[in-house]
N, C-alpha and C positions, 0 to 999 in steps of 0.2 A: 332241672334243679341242680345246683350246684351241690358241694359236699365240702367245698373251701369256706375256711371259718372269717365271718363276718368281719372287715375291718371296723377298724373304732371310728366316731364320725370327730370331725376337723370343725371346731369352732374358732370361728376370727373374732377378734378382740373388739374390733367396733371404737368408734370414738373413746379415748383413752381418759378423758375428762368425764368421761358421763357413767352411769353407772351399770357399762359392761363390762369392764374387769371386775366389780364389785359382784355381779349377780353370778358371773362363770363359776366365778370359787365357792360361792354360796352354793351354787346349784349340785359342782362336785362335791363338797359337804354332805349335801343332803341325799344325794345318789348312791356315793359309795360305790361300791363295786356292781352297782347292778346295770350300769350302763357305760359303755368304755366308751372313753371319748376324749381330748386333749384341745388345750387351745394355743394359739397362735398371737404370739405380739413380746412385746420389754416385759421380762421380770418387772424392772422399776413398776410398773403400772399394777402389777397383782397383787405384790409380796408386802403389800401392806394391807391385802385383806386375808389372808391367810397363808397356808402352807403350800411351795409349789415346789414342783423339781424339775428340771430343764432335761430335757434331751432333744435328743438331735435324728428321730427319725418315728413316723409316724406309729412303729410295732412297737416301739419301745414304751408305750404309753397303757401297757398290757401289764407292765409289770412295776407299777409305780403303782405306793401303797394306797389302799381307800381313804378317800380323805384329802389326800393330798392332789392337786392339782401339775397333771403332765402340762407342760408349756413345751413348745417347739417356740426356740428364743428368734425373737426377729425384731434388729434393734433399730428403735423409733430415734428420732435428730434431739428429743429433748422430755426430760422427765414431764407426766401430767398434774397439774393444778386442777383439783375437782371443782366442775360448773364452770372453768375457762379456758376451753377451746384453743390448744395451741394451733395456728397453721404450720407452721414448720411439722406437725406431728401430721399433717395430711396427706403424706406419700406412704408414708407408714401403713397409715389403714388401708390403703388403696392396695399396699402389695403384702397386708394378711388378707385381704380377698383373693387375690391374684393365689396367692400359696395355696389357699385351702382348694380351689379349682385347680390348680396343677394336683394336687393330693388326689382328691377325688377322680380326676381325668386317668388317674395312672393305675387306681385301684389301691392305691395306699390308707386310702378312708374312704369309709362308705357312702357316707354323704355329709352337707355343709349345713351348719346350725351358725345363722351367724347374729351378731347381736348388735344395737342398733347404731347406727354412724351420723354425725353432725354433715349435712351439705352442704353449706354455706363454709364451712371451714373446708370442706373438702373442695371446694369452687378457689376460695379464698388462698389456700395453700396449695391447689396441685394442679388449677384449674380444672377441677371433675367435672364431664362435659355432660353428664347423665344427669336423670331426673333425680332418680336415687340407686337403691342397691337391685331392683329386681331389673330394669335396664342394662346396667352394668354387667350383671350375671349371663343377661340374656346376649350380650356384646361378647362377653369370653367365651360365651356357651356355641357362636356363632348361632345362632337361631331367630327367625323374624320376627318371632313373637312366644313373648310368655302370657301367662294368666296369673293373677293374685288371687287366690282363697284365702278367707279367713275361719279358721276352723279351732271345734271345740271338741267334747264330748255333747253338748249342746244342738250345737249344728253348725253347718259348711256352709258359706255363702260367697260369691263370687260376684264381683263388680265387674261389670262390661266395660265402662269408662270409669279410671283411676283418678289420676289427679291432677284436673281440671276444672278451670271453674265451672260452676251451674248452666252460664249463661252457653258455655261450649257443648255441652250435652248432645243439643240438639242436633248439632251439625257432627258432631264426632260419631255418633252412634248410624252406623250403618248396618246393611245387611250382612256383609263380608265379616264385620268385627262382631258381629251377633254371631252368625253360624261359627269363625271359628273358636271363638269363646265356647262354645258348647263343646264343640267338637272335641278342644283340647280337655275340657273337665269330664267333659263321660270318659274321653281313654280315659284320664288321670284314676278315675275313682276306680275302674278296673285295676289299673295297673300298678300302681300304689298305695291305693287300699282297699284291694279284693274283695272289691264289688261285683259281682258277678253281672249285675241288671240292673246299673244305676237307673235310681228314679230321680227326675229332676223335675224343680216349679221352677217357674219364669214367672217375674213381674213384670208388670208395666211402667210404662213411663210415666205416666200422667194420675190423678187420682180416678179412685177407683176404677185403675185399666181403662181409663177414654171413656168409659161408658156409652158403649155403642157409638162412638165420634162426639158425642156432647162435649166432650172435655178435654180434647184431644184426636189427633189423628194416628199418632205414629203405634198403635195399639193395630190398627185396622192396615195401616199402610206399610207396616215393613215388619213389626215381629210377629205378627199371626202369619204372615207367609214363609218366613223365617223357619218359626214351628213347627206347622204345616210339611214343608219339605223335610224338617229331620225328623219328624215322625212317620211320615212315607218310607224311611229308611230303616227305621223300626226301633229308635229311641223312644221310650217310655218319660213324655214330658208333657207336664200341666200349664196352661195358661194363655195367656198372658190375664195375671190373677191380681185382684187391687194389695196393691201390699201388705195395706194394714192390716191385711185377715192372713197373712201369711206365717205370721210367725210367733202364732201362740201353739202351746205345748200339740193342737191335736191338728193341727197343719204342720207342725214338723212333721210328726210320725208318718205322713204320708210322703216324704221326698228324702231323699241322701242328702243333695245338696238343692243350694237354691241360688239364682240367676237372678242380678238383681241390674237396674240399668245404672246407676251411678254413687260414686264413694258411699255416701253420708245410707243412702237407702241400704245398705250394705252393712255399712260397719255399724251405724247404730242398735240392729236387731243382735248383734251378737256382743256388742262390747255390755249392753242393758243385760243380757242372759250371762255372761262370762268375762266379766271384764277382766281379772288376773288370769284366767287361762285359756284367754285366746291365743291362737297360731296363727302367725301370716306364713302361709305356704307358697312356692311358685311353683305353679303347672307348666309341661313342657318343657323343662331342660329334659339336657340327657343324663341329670344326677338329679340328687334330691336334694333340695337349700328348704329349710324352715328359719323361722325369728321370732323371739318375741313380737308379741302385739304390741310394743309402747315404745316411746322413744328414748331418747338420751337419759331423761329427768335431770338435767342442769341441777335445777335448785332441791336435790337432794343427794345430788353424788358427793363419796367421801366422808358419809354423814352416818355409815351404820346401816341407813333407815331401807336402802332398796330391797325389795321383794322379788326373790327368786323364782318365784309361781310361775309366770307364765316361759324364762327364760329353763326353767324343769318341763315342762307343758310340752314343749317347743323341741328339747332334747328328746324327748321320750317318743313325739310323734314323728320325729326326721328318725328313730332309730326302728319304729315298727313299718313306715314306708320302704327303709332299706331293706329291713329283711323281706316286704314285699316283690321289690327287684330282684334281691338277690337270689332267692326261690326260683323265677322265675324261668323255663328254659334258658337256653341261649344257643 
């Protein structure tokens, strides 16, 4: 366990047209002093949703008043239009992610909250060659694979295959990406949220789990064996379990998290139970990144109307993961 005091975590600004600079400052509003934390990107983009103060170094952000928003200045090619997407402004985003992982890589923050980015502007103005940002993350982080949680006080759920069509499922889901999809979310739930004996369900693919092959094979043919072996290893995990019984209030209580095989099967059980404060978590780096659950909102940036909720939600859980790391021997 350390005894060095916890740095503040590094938020990137996110597509500057949409309504992440709107929800940062909201959320430093609404925080106050009880969570340190600074973001990254143009004054221009914030300082018209509240009060901010510029500096120029991740500690300095310790002593800038409650309320007022630490920015670390990093200037974008051209002011933002709310709900229209500059590309010229698409290197910009690209190098407040870059920054906030130099931060976190050096120990200057503890970990990355970052909030949501336009890809098509990002393709369009910098050619972004990534899917999106947990790609990306996972590209700086040098690492061959991450995991996406989506996580609440509700519950954690974890999609094996992201995003891809339906029709790809089939062929994407292997045994390799099933084992280490588990593998990475049991550490994770130790190791960033001191779990001592993660419990996990697994769903199936097909409805109600194949039922016995009637409906399906890949229940019988690749994730019961899957299972099988990580529970020979002495992982506590249920299933391969029809989904639809999985995620009412008295099937949570029995799992940490839950394994689900594709997007929609995933994100619909938790965005239904928490839609404002859901966490998109990444498993597997070697720092901690959370984000809001939702995207840009085009047609309500600039407008007042964005909800801080889950972009608070998001801060709060990247800041009790950190202190989980930062506890941690070394």
């Amino acid at each position: 366990m350390t005894t060095e005091p916890l740095p503040p975590v590094a938020v990137s600004c996110g597509e500057p047209s949409g309504v992440g600079p709107e929800i940062i400052v909201k959320a430093r509003a609404a925080l106050g002093a009880e969570l340190p934390f600074f973001a990254i990107g143009d004054p221009r983009h914030f300082s018209r949703f509240g009060p901010i103060e510029r500096i120029s170094t991740a500690a300095e952000a310790s002593v800038v008043a409650p309320g007022v928003l630490p920015l670390l200045e990093l200037h974008f090619a051209a002011d933002a239009q709310p709900g229209l997407p500059d590309p010229h402004n698409a290197q910009g985003v690209i190098d407040a992610i870059k920054r906030a992982v130099e931060l976190v890589q050096t120990g200057q923050a503890s970990a990355i909250c970052t909030a949501p980015i336009h890809k098509k502007a990002l393709k369009d103005g910098a050619g972004f060659a990534f899917p999106g940002h947990t790609e990306f993350l996972a590209h700086l982080a040098g690492v061959p694979r991450v995991v996406m949680m989506l996580a609440s006080d509700a519950l954690k759920v974890v999609p094996v295959t992201i995003h891809i069509a339906l029709a790809e499922v089939t062929a994407t889901l292997t045994p390799e990406l099933l084992t280490e999809t588990i593998r990475v979310t049991h550490a994770a739930l130790i190791r960033d949220f001191g779990i001592a004996a993660p419990r996990l369900s697994v769903t199936g693919l097909n409805p109600h789990a194949g039922e016995g092959g009637a409906m399906g094979v890949e229940e019988l043919a690749l994730i019961t064996p899957v299972l099988d072996m990580l529970r020979a290893e002495g992982m506590q995990i249920t299933g391969p379990l029809s989904a639809d019984t999985m995620f009412h209030p008295a099937a949570r209580a029995r799992y940490d998290a839950a394994i689900a095989m594709y997007h929609d099967q995933a994100l619909i059980p938790i965005k239904t139970l928490d839609f404002s404060g859901g966490v998109n978590v990444t498993l597997g780096l070697p720092f901690i990144r959370t984000s809001p659950d939702h995207g840009t909102a085009f047609d309500i940036a600039g407008q007042g109307l964005a909800d801080p909720t889950s972009m608070i939600a998001a801060l709060r859980m990247c800041r009790e993961m950190a202190h989980a790391r930062w506890e941690m021997p070394r």
